[in-house]
N, C-alpha and C positions, 0 to 999 in steps of 0.2 A: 514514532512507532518503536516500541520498546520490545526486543528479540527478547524471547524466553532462555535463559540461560541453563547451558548444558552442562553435566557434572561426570567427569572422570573416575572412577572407581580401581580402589586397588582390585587383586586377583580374591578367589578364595582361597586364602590361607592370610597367616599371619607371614608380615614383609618389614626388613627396614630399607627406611630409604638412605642410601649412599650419597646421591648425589644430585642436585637440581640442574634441569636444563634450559628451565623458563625463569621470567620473573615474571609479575603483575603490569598490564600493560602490552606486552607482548604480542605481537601478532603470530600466531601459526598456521601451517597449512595440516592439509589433512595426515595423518603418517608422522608428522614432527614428535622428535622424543623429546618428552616431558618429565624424565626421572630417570635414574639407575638406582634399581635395588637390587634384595636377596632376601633369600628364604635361609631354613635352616638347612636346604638341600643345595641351592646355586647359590652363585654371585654371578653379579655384573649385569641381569635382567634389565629389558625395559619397557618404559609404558608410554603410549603413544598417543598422541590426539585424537580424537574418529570424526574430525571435520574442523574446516577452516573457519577462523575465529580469533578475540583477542583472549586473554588469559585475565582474570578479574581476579580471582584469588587463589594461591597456595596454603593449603593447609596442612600445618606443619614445618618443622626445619629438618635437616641434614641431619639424620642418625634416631629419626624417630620413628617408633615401631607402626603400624597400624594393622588394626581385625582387620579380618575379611570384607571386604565390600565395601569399607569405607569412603567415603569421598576425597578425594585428593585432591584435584582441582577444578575450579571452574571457568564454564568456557562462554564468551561472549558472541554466537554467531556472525559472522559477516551481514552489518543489515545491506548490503550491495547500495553502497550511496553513489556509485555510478557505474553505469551501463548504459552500453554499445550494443544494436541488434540483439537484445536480451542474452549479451554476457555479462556478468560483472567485472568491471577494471579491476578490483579487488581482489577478489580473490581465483577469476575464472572460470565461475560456476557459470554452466549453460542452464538459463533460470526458464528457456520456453517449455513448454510443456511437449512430449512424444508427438510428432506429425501434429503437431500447435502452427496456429497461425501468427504472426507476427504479434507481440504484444500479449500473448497469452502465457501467462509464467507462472510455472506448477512451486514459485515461492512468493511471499510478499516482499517489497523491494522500498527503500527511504528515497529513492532517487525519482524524480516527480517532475522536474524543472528543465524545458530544453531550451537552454541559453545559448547554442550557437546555431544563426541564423540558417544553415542550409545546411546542415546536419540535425536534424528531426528526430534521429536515432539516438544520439549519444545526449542522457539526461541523466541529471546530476541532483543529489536529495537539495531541499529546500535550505538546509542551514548553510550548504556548501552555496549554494547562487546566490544567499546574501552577503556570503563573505567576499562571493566574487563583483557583488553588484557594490558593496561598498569599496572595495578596490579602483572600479570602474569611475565612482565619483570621484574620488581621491583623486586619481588622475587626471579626471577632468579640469578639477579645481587649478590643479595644479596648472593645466596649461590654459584657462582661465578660454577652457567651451563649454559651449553646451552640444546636446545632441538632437541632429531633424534629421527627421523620417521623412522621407522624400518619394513621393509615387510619380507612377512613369505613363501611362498612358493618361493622355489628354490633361498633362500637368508640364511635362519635359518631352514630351515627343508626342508623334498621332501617326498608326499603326493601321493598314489596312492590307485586307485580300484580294478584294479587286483587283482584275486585271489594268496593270496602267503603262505605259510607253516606258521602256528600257531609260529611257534619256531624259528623264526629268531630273530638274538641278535639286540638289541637294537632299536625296533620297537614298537612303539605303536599300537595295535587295538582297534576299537573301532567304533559304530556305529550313524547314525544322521539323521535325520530326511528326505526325502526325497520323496517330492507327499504325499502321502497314505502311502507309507509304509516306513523301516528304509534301508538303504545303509552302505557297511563295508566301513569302512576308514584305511588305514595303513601311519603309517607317521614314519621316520627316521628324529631325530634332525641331523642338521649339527654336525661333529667334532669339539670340541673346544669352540661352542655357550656359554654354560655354563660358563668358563672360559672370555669369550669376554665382558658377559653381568656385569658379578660380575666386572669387571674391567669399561666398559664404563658408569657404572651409577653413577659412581664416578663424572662424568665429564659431561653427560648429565641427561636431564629429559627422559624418554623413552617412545616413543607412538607406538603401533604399527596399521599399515595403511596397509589393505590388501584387493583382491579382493574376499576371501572368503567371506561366508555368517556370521550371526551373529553368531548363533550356533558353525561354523566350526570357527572363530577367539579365542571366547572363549573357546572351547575347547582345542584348542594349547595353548592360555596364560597360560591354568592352566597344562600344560604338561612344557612349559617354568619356566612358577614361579609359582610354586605350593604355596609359600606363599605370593601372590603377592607384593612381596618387588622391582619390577621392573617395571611392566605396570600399577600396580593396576586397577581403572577403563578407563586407559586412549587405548581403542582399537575401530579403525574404521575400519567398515566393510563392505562388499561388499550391505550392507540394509541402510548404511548409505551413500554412497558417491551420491555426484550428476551427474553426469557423468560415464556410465559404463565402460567407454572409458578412463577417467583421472583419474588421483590422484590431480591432480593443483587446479579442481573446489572447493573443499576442505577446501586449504591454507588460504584462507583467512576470510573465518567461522571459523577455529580454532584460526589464527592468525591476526585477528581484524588488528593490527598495525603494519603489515607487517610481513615476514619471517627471517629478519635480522641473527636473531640468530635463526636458525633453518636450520638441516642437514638433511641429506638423505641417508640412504644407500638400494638398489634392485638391483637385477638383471637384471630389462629393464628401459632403458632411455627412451621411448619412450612415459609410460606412464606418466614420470612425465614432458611432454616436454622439455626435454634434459635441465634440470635445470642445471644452473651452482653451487645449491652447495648438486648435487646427485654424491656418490660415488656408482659407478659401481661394483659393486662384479659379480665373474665369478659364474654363476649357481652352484648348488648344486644338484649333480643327483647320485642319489644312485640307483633307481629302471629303470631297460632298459625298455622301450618300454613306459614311462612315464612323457611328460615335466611337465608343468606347469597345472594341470587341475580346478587350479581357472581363467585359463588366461581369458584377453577380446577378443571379435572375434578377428577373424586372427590368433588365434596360435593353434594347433593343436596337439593332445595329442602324437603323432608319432612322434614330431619334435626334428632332431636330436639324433632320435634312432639309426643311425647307427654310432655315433659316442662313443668311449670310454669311460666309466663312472670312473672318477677321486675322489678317496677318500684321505682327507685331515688327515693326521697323523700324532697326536704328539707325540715327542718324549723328551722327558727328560734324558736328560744326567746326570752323578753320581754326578758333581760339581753343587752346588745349584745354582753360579753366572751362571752358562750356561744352556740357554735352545735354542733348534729347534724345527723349524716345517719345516717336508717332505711333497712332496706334489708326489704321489705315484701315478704312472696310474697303475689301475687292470684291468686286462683280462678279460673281464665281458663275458666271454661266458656261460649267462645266458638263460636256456632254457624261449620261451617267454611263455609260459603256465604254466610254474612252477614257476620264479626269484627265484631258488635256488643261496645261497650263496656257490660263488665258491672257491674252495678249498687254492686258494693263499689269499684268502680275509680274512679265516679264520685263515691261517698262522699269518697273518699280524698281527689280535689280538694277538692273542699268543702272539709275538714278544711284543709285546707294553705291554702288562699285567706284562709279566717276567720281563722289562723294571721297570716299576712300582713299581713290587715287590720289585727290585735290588734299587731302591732309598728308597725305605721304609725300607728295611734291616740297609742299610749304616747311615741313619739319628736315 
């Protein structure tokens, strides 16, 4: 978008100019002096910007006369190629329109691109997010990752509202915001997440993209990496996406310069449109009567409730060079108004604890 360039005019009368205060190039604010002249009545006058902008040309040198009206310099608009809550970092123009609602701005603006993941507000022009996006490769290269998008319900954890007993192992409670008032939250990490993450960060950058809300994303990051040595502030969230419906619209506000190197792992293909480089992981359901309940329309919190709830078990053998992973169907005859943990389930720890203890012993 190319700003209509504005032109400075001497006074009516005839003036020379004394002395320049700009060059070509230049950025000014509104009020900046641009010249000392004189008439054949004063000396020492001056002339002044009438808005913020760069300076594109001077016309004329030091000690040359000029008519009245003539042009003297021209001025390059501020195209605002970034903006915060519709200010420009530039120049500090408040670009919303009088009692305008968010996003409605009585200028046109270069800045188009919101490249940081939970700030939504601050977008940056198009040419600026490639230079940032080609940065962003450079670095990568350099420390020889890639980047995965990582989602959270029924992928790395399983989240539900049901009422369920204080004392179940390995459950987070916790509450959030919700209307007027607060809502209980209960979440199970997946088996093994821990273990996956301390290993894939080795090898990527990690973001996590989910369709919870802000609140509820952060909240699990700091349950995931409590000293954020894995997502740090890199999480998008159900306040950030453009599209309640995709994760795609997204891609290319984080990734300016396309997706090249950049992975996926969730549980539905569908909302990433069946990308070819989305790994499918098989849900993660701990709680019955519970899918997904950050899903997008169409999926339904009953879905797939009469189906087996499969818990993922590792196991460690006494040789250090050997390890498995079982993958264990439980009998989840869980009462639905209780989700009490059934009695094989709790076996299973056991098993795996004693397990634990026997390689801790031997080592």
């Amino acid at each position: 978008m190319e700003a209509a360039m504005k032109s400075v005019r001497a006074p009516n009368k005839n003036i020379r100019i004394t002395k320049w205060k700009v060059k070509p190039g230049h950025k000014v604010n509104q009020g900046a002096i641009l010249c000392i002249y004189e008439t054949d009545d004063a000396k020492g006058l001056k002339i002044k910007a009438n808005e913020v902008g760069t300076i594109c040309e001077i016309m004329g040198q030091e000690g040359d006369r000029k008519p009245p009206g003539s042009v003297l310099v021209t001025i390059e608009p501020c195209r605002h190629p970034t903006v915060m809550k519709d200010m420009c970092a530039e120049c500090g123009a408040d670009l919303r329109e009088e009692a305008g609602m968010a996003g409605e701005r009585k200028e046109p603006v270069t800045a188009t691109v919101a490249m940081v993941h939970s700030i939504p507000e601050l977008i940056i022009s198009e040419e600026q997010a490639k230079e940032i996006g080609r940065e962003d490769e450079n670095r990568l290269l350099k420390t020889k990752k890639l980047v995965l998008l990582v989602d959270l319900d029924q992928t790395l954890i399983h989240t539900t509202n049901d009422n369920i007993p204080a004392n179940l192992k390995g459950v987070f409670h916790y509450q959030l915001r919700h209307g007027y008032g607060k809502m209980w939250y209960h979440t199970r990490i997946r088996p093994g997440t821990q273990h996956f993450l301390e290993t894939v960060s080795k090898m990527y950058e990690l973001h996590i993209c989910t369709f919870g809300v802000r609140m509820y994303a952060h909240t699990i990051a700091r349950f995931l990496d409590p000293e954020e040595k894995y997502f740090s502030h890199r999480i998008l969230s159900r306040d950030e996406c453009f599209n309640p419906n995709s994760k795609t619209a997204n891609l290319k506000a984080l990734f300016p310069c396309g997706d090249k190197m950049v992975a996926i792992i969730d549980d539905r293909e569908d909302v990433w449109n069946f990308a070819p480089n989305l790994i499918h992981v098989k849900p993660y359901r701990f709680f019955q009567g519970t899918a997904d309940i950050n899903a997008p329309p169409g999926l339904t919190k009953t879905e797939h409730d009469q189906e087996p709830v499969h818990h993922r078990v590792r196991r460690v053998s006494r040789s250090k060079s050997m390890e498995k992973e079982d993958e264990i169907e439980v009998d989840d005859s869980v009462k639905k108004g209780d989700n009490l943990q059934t009695k094989k389930d709790e076996e299973i720890e056991k098993s795996c604890v004693k397990e634990d203890n026997k390689v801790v012993d031997n080592k």
